[in-house]
C-alpha positions in Angstrom: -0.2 6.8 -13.4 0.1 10.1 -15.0 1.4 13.3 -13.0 0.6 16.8 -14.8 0.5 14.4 -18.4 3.8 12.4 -17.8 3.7 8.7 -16.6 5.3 7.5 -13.4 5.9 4.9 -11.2 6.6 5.0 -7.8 10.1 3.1 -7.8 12.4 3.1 -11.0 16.2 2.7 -11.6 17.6 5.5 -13.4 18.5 5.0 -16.5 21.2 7.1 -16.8 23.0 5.2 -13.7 21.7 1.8 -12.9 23.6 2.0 -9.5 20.3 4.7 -8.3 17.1 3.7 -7.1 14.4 6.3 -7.7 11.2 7.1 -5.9 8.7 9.6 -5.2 9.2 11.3 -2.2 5.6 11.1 -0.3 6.3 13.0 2.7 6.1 16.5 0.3 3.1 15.9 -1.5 0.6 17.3 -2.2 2.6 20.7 -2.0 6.1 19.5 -3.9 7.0 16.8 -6.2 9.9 14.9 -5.1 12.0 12.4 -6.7 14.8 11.0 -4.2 17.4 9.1 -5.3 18.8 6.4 -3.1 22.4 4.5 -3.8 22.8 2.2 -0.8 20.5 -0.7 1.3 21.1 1.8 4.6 19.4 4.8 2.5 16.4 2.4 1.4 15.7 1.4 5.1 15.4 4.8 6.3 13.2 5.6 3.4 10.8 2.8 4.2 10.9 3.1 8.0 10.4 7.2 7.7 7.8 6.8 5.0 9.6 8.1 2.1 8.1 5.7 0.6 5.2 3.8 2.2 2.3 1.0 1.3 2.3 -2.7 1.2 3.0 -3.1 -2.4 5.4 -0.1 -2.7 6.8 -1.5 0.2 7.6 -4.3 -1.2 9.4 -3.3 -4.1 11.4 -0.7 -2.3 12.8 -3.9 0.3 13.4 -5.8 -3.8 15.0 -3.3 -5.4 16.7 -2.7 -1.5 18.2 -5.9 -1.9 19.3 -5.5 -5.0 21.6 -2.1 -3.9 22.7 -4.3 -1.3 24.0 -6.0 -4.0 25.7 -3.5 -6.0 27.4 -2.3 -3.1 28.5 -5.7 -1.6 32.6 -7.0 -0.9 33.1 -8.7 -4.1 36.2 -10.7 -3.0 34.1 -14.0 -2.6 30.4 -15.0 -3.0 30.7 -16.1 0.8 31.6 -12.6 1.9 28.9 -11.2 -0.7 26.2 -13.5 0.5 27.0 -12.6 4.0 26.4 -8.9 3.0 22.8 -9.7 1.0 21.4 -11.6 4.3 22.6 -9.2 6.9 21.2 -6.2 4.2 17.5 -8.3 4.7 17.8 -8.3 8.4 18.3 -4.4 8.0 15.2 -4.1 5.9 12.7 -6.0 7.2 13.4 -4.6 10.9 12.0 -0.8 9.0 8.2 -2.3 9.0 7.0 -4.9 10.8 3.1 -4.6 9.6 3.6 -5.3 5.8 4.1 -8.7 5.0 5.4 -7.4 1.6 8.2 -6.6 3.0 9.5 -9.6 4.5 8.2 -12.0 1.4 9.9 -9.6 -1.3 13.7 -9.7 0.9 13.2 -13.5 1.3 12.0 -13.9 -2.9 15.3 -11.7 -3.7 17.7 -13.8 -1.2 15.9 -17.2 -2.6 16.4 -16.4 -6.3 20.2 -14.9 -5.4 21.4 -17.7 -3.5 19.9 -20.4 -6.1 21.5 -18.2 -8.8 24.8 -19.6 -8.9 27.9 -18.6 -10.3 30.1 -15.5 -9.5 29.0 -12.6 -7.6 28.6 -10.4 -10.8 25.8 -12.9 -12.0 24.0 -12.9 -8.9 23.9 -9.4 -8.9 22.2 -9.4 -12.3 20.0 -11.8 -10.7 19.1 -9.2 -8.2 18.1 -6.7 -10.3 16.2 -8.8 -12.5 14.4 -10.0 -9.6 13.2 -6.5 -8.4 12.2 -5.7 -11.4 10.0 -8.4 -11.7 8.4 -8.1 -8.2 7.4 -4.7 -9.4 6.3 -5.2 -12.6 3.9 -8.2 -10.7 3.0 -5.8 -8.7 2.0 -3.4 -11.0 0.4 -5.8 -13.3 -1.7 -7.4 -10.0 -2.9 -4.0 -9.4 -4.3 -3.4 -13.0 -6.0 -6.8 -12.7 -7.3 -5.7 -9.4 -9.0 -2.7 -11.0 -10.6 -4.6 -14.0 -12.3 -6.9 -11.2 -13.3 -4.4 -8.8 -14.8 -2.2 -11.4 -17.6 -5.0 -12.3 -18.9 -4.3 -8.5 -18.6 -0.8 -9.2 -20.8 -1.0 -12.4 -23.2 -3.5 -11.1 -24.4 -0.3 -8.2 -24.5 2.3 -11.2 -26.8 0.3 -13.4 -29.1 -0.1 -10.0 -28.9 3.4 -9.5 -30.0 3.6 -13.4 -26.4 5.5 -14.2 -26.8 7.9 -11.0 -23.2 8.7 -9.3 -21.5 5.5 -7.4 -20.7 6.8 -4.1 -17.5 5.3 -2.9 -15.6 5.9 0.7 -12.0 4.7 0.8 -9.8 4.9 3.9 -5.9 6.4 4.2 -4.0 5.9 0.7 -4.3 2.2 -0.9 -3.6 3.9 -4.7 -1.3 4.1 -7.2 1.2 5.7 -4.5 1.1 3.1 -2.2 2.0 0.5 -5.1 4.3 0.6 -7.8 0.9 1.4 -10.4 -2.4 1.9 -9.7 -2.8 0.8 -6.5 -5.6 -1.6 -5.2 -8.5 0.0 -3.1 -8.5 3.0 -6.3 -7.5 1.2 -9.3 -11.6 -0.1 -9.7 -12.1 3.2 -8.8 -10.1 5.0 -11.7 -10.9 2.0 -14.5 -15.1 2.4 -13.3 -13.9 6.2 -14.0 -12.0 5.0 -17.6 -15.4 3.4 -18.5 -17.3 6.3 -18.1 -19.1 5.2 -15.0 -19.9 8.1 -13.0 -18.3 7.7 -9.5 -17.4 10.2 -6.7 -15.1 9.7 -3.9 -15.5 9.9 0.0 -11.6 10.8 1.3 -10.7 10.1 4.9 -8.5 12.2 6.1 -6.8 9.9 7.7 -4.9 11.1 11.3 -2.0 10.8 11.4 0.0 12.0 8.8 -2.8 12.6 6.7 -2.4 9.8 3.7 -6.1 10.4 2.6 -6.4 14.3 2.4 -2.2 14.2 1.5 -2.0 11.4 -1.6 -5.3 10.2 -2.3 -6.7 13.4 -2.8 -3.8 14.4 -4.8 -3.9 11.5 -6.9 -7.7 11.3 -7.5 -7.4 14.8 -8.4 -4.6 14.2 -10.7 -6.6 11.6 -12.5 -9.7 13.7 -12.8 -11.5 11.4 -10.3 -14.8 13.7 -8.5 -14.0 13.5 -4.9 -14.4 15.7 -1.4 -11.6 15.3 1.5 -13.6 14.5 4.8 -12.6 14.3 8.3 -12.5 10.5 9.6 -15.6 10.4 11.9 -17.7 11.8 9.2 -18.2 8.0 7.6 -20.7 6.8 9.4 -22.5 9.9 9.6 -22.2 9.3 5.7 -23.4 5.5 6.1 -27.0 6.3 7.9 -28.0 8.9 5.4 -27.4 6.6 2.1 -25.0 8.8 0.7 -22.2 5.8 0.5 -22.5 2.9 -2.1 -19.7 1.1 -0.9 -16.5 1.3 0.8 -12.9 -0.1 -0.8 -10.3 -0.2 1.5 -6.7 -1.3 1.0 -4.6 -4.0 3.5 -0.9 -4.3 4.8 -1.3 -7.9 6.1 -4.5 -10.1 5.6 -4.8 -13.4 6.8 -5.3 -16.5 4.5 -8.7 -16.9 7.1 -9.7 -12.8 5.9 -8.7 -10.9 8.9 -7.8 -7.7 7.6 -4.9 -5.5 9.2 -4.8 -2.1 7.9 -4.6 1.7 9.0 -6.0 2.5 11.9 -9.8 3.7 12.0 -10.3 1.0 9.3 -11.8 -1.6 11.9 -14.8 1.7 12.7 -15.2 2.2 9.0 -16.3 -1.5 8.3 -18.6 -1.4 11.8 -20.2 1.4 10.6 -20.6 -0.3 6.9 -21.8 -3.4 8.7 -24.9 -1.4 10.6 -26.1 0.7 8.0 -26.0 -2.8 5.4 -23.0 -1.1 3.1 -20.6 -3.3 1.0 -17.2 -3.1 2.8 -14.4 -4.5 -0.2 -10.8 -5.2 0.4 -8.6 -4.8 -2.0 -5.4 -6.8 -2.4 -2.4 -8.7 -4.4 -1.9 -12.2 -3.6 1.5 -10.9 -2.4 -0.5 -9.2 0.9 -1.7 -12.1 2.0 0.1 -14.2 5.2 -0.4 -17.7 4.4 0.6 -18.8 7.9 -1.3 -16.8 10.0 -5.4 -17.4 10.9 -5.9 -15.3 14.2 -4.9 -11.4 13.0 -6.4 -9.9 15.9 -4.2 -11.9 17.5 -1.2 -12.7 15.4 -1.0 -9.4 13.3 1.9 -7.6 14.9 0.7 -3.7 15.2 3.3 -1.1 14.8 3.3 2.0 16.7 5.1 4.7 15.7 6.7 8.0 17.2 3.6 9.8 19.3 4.7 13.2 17.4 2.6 12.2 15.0 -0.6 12.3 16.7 0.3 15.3 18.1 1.5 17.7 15.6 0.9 18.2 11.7 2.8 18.9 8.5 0.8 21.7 6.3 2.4 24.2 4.2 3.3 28.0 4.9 4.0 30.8 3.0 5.6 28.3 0.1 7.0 25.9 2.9 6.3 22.5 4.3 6.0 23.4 8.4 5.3 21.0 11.3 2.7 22.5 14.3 1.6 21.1 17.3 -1.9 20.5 18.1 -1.5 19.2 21.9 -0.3 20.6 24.9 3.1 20.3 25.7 2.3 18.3 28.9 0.0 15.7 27.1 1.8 12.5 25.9 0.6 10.6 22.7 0.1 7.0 22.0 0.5 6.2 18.0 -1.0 2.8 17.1 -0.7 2.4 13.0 -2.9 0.0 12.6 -5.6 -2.0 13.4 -7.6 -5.2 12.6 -10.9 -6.2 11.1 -12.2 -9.1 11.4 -13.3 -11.3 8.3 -16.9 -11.4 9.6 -17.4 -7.4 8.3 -15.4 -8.1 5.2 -18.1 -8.5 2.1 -15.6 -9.4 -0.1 -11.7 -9.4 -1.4 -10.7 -8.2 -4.9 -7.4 -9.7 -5.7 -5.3 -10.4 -8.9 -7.7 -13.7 -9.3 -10.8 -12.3 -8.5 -13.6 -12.0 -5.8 -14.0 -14.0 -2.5 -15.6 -14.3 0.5 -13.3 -13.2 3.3 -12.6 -16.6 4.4 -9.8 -19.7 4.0 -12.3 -21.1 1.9 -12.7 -18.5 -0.2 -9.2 -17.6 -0.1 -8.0 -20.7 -0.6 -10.6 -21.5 -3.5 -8.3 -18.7 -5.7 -5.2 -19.5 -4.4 -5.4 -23.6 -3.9 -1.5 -24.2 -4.7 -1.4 -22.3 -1.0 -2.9 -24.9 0.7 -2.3 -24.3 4.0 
């Protein structure tokens, strides 16, 4: 996506030293743009599990290209000793996240394709950072695909509404920032926009730490996209007085059955969509998915974070990024990340392959080679 008329992605190697990762730093926007560079597997884990960079696809790439600095900076002496290095280097990563399912599935694609790689250590490096690349340029690619998809839904409404404005509500940040490109729950949203559709967005804020009124609005505005920054109750408020058309939501973990596990408050979004008779639409790469789970109310493992976060905010002062507390100092916090929906209030997902049903059938009906 384009910031201020120059392209980005999230994650890149530098071209003028291969041996850098680079990403945007997300805990400074809106207020600064921040490009961090990162050299070793250690510096990639704390900027996954402190949300330098965060989102299931972005996610994934970062724990890729993670693997890959693992292996630039692995003992060389022996592929046994380098091997060694690369496993205990996916350990370290996929202990920063434990939602995602990205995560895991792009440190075990990157340890498959480097073991089976044969040869000296030099060549399986090169197979590491071929491999990266390629989960991110899938990623990137699935998202675009998303969009084209998830636009037809978005035009179907506006020709109802005889070209009127689509009136979409979206929930913390599932765009371009959250992926590699164009993201999932806004990528229908910005090619509907590309089309000429006329569309306006409904932004979450998003407690804690803000990912709707922080990046999505950002983005959106970057973009061009018509949108207004709500506070997160206001939804269903929203809902019973017509003025949403649909909601598009993004996911860290869905089950192969459609149980959806994403940031908290999504579960009361798509109850709310349910009563008032509103299309609730996940969007998602086939890479989101856990193909061996069924229950995610019961199997999705739910991260919960440091309590500051519920209790303070980040908002900028006089030029500077500041943190202030909102609670008493006596009041403790509890910081649940994420929560589940079940299938049942799912209308639909938009993947890579298309629409389905929220359901194995459906899911499965894409994505038969699966076959669970």
């Amino acid at each position: 996506m384009n910031v201020q008329g120059t392209h980005y992605r999230t994650i890149r190697v530098m071209k003028e030293n291969p041996a850098v990762v680079q990403i945007i730093d997300q805990r400074h926007l809106p207020h600064k743009f921040v490009i961090e560079d990162l050299s070793t597997v250690e510096e990639m884990a704390v900027a996954i599990k402190d949300m330098h960079a965060r989102g299931a696809g972005l996610i994934g790439a970062c724990a890729g290209y993670g693997i890959y600095l693992a292996a630039m900076n692995a003992p060389k002496d022996s592929v046994a000793s380098f091997m060694s290095f690369i496993e205990e280097s996916g350990k370290t990563l996929k202990a920063t996240r434990p939602t995602a399912v990205n995560l895991a599935w792009a440190v075990d694609r990157q340890i498959e394709a480097v073991s089976a790689a044969g040869g000296n250590v030099e060549s399986r490096i090169q197979t590491a950072f071929k491999t990266a690349g390629i989960i991110a340029d899938e990623d990137a690619e699935f998202c675009r695909r998303i969009g084209e998809y998830g636009a037809e839904v978005i035009e179907e409404i506006s020709k109802r509404k005889k070209g009127d404005t689509v009136n979409i509500l979206t929930h913390c940040n599932a765009g371009w920032l959250a992926f590699v490109d164009y993201g999932t729950a806004t990528a229908p949203i910005y090619e509907a926009y590309n089309r000429g559709i006329k569309v306006h967005v409904w932004v979450d804020e998003t407690r804690p730490r803000n990912q709707g009124a922080r990046l999505t609005a950002w983005e959106l505005g970057e973009h061009g996209v018509p949108h207004s920054i709500i506070a997160d109750n206001t939804g269903g408020h929203l809902m019973q007085h017509g003025m949403v058309d649909m909601v598009i939501t993004g996911t860290d973990r869905t089950t192969y059955t459609g149980d959806v596990g994403n940031k908290i408050g999504t579960y009361l979004k798509a109850l709310a969509a349910m009563d008032n008779g509103v299309p609730f639409y996940v969007a998602l790469p086939s890479s989101t998915f856990d193909w061996k789970m069924k229950d995610g109310v019961a199997e999705i493992p739910i991260e919960q974070r440091d309590a500051a976060e519920v209790r303070t905010i980040n908002g900028l002062y006089k030029s500077e990024i500041v943190t202030v507390q909102l609670a008493p100092d006596n009041s403790p916090g509890v910081n649940y990340a994420f929560d589940v929906t079940p299938a049942r209030l799912v209308t639909g997902l938009i993947t890579e392959r298309g629409i389905c049903d929220a359901s194995a059938k459906g899911v499965l009906g894409l994505y038969p080679e699966k076959g669970v």
